[in-house]
PDB file with one MODEL, atoms N, CA, C and O in Angstrom:
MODEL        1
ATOM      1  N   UNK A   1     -10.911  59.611 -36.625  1.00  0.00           N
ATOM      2  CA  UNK A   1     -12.316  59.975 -36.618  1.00  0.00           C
ATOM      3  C   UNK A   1     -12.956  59.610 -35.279  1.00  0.00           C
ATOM      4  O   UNK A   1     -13.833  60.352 -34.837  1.00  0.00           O
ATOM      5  N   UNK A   2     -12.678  58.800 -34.775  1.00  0.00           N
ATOM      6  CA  UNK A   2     -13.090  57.909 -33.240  1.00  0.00           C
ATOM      7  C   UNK A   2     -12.850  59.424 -32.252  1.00  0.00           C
ATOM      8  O   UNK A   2     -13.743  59.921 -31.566  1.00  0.00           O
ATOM      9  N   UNK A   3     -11.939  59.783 -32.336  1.00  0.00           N
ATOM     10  CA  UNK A   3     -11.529  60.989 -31.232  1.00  0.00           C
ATOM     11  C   UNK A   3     -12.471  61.807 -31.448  1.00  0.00           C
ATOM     12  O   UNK A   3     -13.209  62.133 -30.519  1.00  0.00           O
ATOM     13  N   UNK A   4     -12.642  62.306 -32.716  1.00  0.00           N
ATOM     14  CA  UNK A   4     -13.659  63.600 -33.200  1.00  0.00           C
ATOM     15  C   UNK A   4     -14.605  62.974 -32.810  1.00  0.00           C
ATOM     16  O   UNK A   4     -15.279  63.549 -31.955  1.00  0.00           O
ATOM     17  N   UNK A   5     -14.881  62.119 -33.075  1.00  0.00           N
ATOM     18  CA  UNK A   5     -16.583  61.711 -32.400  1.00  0.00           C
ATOM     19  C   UNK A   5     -16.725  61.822 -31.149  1.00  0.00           C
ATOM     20  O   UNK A   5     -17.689  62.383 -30.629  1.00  0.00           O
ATOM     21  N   UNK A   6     -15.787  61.302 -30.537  1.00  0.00           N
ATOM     22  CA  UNK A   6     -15.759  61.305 -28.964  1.00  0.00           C
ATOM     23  C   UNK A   6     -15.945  63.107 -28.354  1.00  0.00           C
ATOM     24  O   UNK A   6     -16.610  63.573 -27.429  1.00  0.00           O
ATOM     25  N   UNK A   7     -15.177  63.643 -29.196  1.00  0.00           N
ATOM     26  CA  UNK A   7     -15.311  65.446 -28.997  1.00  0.00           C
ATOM     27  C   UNK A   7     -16.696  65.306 -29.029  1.00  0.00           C
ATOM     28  O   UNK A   7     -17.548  65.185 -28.149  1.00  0.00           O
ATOM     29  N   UNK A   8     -16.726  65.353 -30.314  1.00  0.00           N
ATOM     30  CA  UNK A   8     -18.244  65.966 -30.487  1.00  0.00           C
ATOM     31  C   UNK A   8     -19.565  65.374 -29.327  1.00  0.00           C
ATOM     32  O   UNK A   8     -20.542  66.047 -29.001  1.00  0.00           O
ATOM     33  N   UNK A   9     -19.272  64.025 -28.876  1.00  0.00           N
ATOM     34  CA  UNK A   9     -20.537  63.971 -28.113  1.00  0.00           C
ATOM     35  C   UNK A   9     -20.126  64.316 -26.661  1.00  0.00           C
ATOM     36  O   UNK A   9     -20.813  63.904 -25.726  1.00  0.00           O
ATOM     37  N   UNK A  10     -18.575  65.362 -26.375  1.00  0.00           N
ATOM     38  CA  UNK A  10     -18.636  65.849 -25.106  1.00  0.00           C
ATOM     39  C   UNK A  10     -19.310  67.227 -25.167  1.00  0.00           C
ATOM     40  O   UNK A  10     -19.411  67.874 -24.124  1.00  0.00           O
ATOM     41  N   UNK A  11     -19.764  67.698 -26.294  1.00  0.00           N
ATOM     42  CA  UNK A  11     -20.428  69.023 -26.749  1.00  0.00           C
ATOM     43  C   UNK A  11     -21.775  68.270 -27.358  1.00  0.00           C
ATOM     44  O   UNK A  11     -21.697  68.572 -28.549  1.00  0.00           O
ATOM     45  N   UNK A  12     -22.301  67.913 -27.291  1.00  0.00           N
ATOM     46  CA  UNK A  12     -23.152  67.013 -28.128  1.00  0.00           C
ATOM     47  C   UNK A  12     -24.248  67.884 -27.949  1.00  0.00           C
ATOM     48  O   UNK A  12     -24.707  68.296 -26.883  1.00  0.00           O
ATOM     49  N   UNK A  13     -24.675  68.158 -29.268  1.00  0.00           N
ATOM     50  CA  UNK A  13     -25.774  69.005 -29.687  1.00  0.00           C
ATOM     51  C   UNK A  13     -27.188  68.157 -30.953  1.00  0.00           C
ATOM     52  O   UNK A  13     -26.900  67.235 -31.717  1.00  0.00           O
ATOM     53  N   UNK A  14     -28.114  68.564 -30.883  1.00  0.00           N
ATOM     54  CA  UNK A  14     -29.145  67.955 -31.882  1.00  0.00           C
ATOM     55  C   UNK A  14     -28.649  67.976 -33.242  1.00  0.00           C
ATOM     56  O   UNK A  14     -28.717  67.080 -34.083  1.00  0.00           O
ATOM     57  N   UNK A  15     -28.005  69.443 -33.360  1.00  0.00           N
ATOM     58  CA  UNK A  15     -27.599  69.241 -34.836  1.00  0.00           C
ATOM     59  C   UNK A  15     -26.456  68.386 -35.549  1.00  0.00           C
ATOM     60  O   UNK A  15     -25.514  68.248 -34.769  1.00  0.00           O
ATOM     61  N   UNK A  16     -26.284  67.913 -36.491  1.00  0.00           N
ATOM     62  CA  UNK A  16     -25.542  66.903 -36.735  1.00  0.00           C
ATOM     63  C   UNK A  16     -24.107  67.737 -37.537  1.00  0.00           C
ATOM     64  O   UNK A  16     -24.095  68.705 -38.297  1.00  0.00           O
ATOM     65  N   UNK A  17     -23.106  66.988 -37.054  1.00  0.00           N
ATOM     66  CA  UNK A  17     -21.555  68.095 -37.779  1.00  0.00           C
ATOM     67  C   UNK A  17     -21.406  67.409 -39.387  1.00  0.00           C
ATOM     68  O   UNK A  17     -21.374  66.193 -39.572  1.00  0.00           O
ATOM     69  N   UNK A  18     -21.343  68.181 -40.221  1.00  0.00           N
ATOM     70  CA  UNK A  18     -20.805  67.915 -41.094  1.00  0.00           C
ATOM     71  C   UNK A  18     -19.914  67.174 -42.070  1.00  0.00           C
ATOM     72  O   UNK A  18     -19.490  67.994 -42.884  1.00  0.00           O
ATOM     73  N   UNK A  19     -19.529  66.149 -42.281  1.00  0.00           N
ATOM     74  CA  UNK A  19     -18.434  65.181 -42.549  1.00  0.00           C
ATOM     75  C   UNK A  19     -17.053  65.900 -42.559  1.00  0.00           C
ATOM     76  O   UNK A  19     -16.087  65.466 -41.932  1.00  0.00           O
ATOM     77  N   UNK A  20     -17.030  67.002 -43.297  1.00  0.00           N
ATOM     78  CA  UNK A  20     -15.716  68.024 -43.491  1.00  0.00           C
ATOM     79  C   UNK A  20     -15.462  68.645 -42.456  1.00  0.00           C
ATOM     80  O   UNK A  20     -14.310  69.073 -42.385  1.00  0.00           O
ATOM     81  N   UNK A  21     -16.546  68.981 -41.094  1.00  0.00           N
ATOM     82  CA  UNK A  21     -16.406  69.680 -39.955  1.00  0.00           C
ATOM     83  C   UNK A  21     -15.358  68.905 -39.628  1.00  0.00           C
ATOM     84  O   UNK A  21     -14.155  69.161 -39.578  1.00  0.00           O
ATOM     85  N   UNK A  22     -16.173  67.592 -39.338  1.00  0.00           N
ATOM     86  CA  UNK A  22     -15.747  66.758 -38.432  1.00  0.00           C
ATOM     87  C   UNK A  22     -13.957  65.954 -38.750  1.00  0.00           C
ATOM     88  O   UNK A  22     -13.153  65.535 -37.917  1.00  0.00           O
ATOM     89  N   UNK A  23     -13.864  65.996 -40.159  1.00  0.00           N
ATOM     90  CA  UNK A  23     -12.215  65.850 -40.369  1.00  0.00           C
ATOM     91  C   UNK A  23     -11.374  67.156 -39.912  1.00  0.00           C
ATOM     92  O   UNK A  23     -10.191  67.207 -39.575  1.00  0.00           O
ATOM     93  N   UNK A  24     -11.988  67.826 -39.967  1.00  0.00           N
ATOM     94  CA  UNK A  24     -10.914  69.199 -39.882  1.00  0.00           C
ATOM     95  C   UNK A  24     -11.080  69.204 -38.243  1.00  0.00           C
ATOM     96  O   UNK A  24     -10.025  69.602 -37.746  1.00  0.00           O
ATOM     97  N   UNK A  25     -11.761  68.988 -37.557  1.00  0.00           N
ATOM     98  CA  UNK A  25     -11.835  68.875 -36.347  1.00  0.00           C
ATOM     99  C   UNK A  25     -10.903  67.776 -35.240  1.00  0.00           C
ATOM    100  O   UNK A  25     -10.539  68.028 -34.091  1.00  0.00           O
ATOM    101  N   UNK A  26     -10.655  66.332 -36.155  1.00  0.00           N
ATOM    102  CA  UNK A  26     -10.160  65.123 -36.143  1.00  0.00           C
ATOM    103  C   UNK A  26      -8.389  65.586 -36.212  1.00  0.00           C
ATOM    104  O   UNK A  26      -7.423  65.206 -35.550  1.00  0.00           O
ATOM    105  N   UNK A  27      -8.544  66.630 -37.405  1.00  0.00           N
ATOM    106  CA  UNK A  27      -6.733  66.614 -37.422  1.00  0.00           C
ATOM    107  C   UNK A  27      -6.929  68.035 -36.709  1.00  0.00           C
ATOM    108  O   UNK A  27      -5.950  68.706 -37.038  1.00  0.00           O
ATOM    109  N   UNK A  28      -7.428  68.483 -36.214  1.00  0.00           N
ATOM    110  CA  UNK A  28      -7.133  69.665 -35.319  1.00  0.00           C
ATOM    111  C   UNK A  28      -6.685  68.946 -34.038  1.00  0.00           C
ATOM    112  O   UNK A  28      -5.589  69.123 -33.506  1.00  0.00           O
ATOM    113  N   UNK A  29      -7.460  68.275 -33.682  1.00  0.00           N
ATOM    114  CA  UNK A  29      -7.174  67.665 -32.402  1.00  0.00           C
ATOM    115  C   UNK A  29      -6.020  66.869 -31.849  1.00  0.00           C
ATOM    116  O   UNK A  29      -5.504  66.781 -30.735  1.00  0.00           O
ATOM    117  N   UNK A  30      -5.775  66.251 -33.177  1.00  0.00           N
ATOM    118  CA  UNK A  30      -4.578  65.264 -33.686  1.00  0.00           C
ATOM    119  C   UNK A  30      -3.591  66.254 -33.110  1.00  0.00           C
ATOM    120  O   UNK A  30      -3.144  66.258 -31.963  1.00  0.00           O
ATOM    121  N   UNK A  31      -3.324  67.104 -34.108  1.00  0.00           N
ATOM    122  CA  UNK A  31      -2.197  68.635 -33.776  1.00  0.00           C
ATOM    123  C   UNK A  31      -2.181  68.933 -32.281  1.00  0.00           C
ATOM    124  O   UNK A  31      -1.129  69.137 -31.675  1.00  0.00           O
ATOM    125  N   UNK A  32      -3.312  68.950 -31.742  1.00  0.00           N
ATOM    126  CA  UNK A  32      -3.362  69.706 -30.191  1.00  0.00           C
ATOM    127  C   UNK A  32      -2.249  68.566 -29.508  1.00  0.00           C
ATOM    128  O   UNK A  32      -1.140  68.766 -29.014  1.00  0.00           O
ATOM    129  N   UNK A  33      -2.989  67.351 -29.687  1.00  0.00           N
ATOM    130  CA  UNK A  33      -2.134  66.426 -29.153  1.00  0.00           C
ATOM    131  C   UNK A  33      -0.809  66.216 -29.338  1.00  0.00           C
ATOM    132  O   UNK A  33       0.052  66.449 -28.489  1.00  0.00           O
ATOM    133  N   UNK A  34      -0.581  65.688 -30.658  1.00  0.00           N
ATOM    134  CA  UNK A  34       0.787  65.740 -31.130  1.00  0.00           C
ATOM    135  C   UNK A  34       1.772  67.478 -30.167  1.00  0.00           C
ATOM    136  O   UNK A  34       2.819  67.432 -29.521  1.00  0.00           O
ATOM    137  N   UNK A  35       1.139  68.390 -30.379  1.00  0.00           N
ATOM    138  CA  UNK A  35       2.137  69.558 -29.529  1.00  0.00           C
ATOM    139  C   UNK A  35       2.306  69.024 -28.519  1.00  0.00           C
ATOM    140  O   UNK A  35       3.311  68.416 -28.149  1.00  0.00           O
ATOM    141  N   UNK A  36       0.909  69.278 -27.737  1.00  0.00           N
ATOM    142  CA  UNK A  36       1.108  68.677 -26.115  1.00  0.00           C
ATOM    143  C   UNK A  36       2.245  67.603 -25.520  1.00  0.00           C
ATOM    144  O   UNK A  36       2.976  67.786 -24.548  1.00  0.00           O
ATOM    145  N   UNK A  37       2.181  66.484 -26.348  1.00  0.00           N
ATOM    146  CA  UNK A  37       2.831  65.462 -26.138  1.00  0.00           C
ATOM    147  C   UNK A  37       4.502  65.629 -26.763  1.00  0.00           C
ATOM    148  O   UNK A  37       5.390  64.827 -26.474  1.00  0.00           O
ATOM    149  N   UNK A  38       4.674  66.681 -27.549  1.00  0.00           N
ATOM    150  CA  UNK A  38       5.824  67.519 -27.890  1.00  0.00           C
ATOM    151  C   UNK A  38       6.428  68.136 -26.686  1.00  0.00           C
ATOM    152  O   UNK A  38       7.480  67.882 -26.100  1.00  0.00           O
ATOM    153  N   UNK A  39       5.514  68.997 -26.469  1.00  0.00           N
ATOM    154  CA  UNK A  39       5.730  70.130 -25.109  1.00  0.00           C
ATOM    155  C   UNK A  39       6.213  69.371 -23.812  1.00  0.00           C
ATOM    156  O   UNK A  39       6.908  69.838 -22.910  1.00  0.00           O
ATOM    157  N   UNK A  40       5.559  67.771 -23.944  1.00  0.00           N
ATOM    158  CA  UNK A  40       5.600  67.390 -22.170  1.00  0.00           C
ATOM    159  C   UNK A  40       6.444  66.861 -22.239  1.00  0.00           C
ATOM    160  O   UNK A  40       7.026  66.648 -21.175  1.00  0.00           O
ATOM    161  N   UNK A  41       7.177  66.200 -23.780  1.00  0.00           N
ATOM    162  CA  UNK A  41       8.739  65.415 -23.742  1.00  0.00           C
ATOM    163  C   UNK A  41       9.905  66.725 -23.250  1.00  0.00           C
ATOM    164  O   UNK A  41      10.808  66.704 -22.414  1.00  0.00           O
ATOM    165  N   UNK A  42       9.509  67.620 -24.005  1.00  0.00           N
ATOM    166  CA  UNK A  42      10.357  68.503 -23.718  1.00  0.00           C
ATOM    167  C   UNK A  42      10.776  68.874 -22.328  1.00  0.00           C
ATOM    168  O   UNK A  42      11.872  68.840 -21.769  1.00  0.00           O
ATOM    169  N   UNK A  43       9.731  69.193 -21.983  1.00  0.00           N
ATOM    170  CA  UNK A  43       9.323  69.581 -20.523  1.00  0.00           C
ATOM    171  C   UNK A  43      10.424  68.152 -19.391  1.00  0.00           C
ATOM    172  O   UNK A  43      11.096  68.380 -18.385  1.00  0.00           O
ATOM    173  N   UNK A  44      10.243  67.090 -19.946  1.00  0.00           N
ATOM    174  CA  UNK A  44      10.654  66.407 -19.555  1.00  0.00           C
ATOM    175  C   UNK A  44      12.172  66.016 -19.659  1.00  0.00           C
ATOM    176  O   UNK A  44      12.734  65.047 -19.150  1.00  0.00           O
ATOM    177  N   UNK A  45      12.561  66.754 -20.242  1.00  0.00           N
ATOM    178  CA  UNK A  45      14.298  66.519 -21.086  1.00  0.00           C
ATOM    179  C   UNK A  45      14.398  65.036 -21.670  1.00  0.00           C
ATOM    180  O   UNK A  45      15.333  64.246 -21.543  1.00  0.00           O
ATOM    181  N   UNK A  46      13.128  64.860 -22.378  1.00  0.00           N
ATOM    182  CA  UNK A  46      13.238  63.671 -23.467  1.00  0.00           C
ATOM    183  C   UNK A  46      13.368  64.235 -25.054  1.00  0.00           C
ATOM    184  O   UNK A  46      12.892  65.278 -25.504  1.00  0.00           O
ATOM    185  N   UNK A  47      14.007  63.413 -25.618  1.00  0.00           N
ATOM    186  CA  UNK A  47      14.240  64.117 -27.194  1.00  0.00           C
ATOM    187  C   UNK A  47      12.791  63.941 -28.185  1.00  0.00           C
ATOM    188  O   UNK A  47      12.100  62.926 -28.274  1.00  0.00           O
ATOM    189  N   UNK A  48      12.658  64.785 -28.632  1.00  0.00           N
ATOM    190  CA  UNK A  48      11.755  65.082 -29.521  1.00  0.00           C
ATOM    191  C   UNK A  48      11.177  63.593 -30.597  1.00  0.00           C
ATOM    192  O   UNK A  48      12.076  63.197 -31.340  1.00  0.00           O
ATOM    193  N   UNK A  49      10.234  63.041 -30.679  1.00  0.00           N
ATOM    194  CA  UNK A  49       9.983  62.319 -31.885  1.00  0.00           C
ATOM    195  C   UNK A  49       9.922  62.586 -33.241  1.00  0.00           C
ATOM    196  O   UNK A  49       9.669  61.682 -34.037  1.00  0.00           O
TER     197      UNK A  49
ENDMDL
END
């Protein structure tokens, strides 16, 4: 949830996100990362976690 928050106040708007936005947003981000950090082992010829 710390990350999603951190998103949200790099977009930070008056209106307030939703509790459910903001989880689905939390493991979206999670995912982005988790690939990325997939992609760059790879990239790297390190084995997969």
């Amino acid at each position: 949830m710390l990350l999603a928050r951190t998103i949200q106040r790099a977009f930070e708007r008056e209106l307030a996100i939703p509790d459910a936005a903001l989880r689905d947003l939390a493991t979206a981000t999670v995912t982005l990362l988790s690939d990325l950090i997939d992609a760059d082992r790879v990239a790297s010829g390190l084995p997969e976690a």
